[in-house]
C-alpha positions in Angstrom: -186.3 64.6 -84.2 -185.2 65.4 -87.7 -186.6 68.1 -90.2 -185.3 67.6 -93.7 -186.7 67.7 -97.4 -187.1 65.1 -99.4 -183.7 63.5 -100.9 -182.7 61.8 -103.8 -182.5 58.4 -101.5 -186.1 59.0 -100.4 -187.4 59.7 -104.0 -185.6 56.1 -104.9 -187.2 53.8 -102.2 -190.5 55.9 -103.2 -190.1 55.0 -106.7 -189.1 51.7 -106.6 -192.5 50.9 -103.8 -194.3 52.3 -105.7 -193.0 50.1 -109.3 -193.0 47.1 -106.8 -196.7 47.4 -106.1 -198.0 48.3 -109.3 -195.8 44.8 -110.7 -197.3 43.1 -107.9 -200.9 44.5 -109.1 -200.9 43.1 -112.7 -200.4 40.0 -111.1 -198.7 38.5 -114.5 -195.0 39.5 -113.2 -194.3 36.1 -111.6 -196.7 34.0 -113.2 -197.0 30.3 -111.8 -193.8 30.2 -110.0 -195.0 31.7 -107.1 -195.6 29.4 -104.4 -198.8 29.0 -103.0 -197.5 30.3 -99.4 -196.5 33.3 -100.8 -199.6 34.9 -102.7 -201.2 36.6 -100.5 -198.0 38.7 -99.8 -196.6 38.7 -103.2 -199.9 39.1 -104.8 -201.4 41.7 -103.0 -199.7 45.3 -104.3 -200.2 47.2 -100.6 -198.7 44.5 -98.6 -195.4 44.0 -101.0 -195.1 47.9 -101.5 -195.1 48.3 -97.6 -192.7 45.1 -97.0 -190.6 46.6 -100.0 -190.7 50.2 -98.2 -190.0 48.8 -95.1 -186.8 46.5 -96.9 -185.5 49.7 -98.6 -185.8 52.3 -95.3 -183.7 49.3 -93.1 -180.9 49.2 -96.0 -180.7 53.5 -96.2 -180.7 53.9 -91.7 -178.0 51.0 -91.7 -175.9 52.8 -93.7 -172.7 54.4 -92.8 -173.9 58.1 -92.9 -171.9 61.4 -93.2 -172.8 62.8 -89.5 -171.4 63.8 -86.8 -172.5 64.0 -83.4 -171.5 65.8 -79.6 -173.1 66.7 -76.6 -171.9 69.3 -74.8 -171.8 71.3 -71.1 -173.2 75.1 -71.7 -170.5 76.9 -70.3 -167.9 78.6 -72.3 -164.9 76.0 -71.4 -167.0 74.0 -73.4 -166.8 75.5 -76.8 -162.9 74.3 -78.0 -164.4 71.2 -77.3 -166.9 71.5 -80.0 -164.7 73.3 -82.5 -162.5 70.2 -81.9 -165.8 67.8 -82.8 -166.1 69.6 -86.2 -162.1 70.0 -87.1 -162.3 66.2 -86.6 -165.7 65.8 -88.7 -164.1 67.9 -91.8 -163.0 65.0 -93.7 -166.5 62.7 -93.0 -168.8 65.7 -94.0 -166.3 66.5 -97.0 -166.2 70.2 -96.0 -164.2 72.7 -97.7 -162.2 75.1 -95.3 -165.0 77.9 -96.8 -167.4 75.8 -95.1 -165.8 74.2 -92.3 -165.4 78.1 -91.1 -169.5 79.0 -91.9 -170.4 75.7 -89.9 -168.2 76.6 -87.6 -169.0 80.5 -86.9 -172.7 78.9 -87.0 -172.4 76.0 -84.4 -170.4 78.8 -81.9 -173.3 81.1 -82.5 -175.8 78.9 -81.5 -174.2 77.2 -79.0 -173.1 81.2 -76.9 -177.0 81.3 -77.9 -178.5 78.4 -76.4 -176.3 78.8 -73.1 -178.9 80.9 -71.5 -180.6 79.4 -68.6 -180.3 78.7 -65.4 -176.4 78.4 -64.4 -176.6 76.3 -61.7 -178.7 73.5 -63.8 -176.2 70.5 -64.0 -178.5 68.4 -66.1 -178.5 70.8 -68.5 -176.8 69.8 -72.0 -176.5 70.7 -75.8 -176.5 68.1 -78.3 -175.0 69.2 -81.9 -176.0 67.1 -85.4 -174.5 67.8 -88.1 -175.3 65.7 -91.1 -174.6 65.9 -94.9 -177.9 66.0 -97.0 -176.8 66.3 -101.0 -174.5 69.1 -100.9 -175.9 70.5 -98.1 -174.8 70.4 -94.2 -178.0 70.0 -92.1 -177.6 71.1 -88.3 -179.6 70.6 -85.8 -179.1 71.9 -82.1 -181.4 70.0 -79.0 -181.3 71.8 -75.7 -183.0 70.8 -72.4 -184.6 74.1 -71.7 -186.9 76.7 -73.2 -185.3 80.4 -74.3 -186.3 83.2 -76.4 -186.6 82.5 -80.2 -183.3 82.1 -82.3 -185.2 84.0 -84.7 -186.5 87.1 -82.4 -183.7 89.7 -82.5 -183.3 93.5 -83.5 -181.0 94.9 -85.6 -180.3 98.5 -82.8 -179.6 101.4 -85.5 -176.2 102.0 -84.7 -173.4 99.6 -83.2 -171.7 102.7 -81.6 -174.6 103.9 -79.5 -175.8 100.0 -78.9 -176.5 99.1 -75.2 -175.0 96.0 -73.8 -178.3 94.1 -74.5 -178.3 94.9 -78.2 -174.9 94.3 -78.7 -175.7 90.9 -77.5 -177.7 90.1 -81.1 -174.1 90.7 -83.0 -173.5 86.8 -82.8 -177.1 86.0 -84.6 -176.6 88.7 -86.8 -174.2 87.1 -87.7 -175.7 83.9 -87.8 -178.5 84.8 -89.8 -176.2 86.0 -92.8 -175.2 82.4 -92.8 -177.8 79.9 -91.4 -181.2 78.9 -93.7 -184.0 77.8 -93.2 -183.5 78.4 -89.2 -186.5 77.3 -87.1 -187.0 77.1 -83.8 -189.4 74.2 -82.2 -190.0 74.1 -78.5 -191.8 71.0 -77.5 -191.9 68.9 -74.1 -189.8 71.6 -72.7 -186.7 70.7 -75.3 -185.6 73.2 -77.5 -184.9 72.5 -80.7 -182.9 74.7 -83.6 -182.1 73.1 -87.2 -180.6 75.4 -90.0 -179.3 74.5 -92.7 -175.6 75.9 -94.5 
């Protein structure tokens, strides 16, 4: 599952349907070259705007994208390994060392986040996306378990006098000065957490 706006390569293969069917609509494009066989394809503005769609959306998944991709144990020992995915990913997803650190504070936030569950669940994994939209870095975190919203913390009043429990919200403090557009999507038991840096 992937939540993203609508991107420049989007708005091109939406364009150039749409310009596709309303050629093949005036019907006076290809004249009397068109074979027989072909008409009721090329002639008909629906069916050569979807085959056109469908042509361009093929081309744009197929090629090579700026992404990178790990799954990962929840436990702790696990976290240099994921620092290590996105010190490795810094010259694909063109990020300065300004962002590799956000993305990187982010991704360990989320991660010491999303470890809550049942310890003794072996089948229990964390799968980390990060993909360059524009000149943005779209993230999106997929867990196999339900936990409290990402979103559902509060600020205690003073750090000093914090209990344990509160100082446990530091990290999405944190994370919230840096993340947008953070949602959290719980669906078929999977948990689910895009932001955007």
């Amino acid at each position: 599952m992937t939540i993203n706006k609508l991107s420049n390569q989007h708005g091109l293969i939406l364009g150039l349907t749409l310009s596709v069917g309303i050629v093949a609509e005036s019907g006076s494009y290809f004249g009397n070259i068109m074979p027989e066989v072909l008409a009721p394809i090329m002639g008909n503005s629906v069916a050569l705007g979807g085959f056109t769609a469908f042509m361009l959306s093929t081309v744009a998944y197929l090629m090579p994208k700026r992404s990178v991709q790990g799954t990962f144990k929840p436990h702790l020992s696990e976290l240099p390994k994921l620092q290590e995915m996105l010190l490795h990913g810094q010259k694909k997803l063109f990020l300065s060392e300004t962002e590799l650190d956000t993305l990187m504070l982010c991704c360990e936030e989320v991660f010491c986040h999303m470890m809550e569950g049942d310890p003794d669940d072996q089948e229990r994994y964390l799968t980390f996306r990060i993909s360059k939209i524009e000149e943005r870095y779209f993230t999106e975190v997929v867990c196999g378990h339900q936990m409290d919203d990402i979103n559902n913390f509060v600020v205690p009043d003073s750090f000093f006098s914090a209990k344990p429990d509160e100082l446990k919200q530091l990290g999405m403090i944190l994370f919230s000065k840096f993340a947008r557009d953070v949602k959290h999507l719980e669906i078929s038991r999977y948990s689910f957490i895009p932001f955007v840096i």
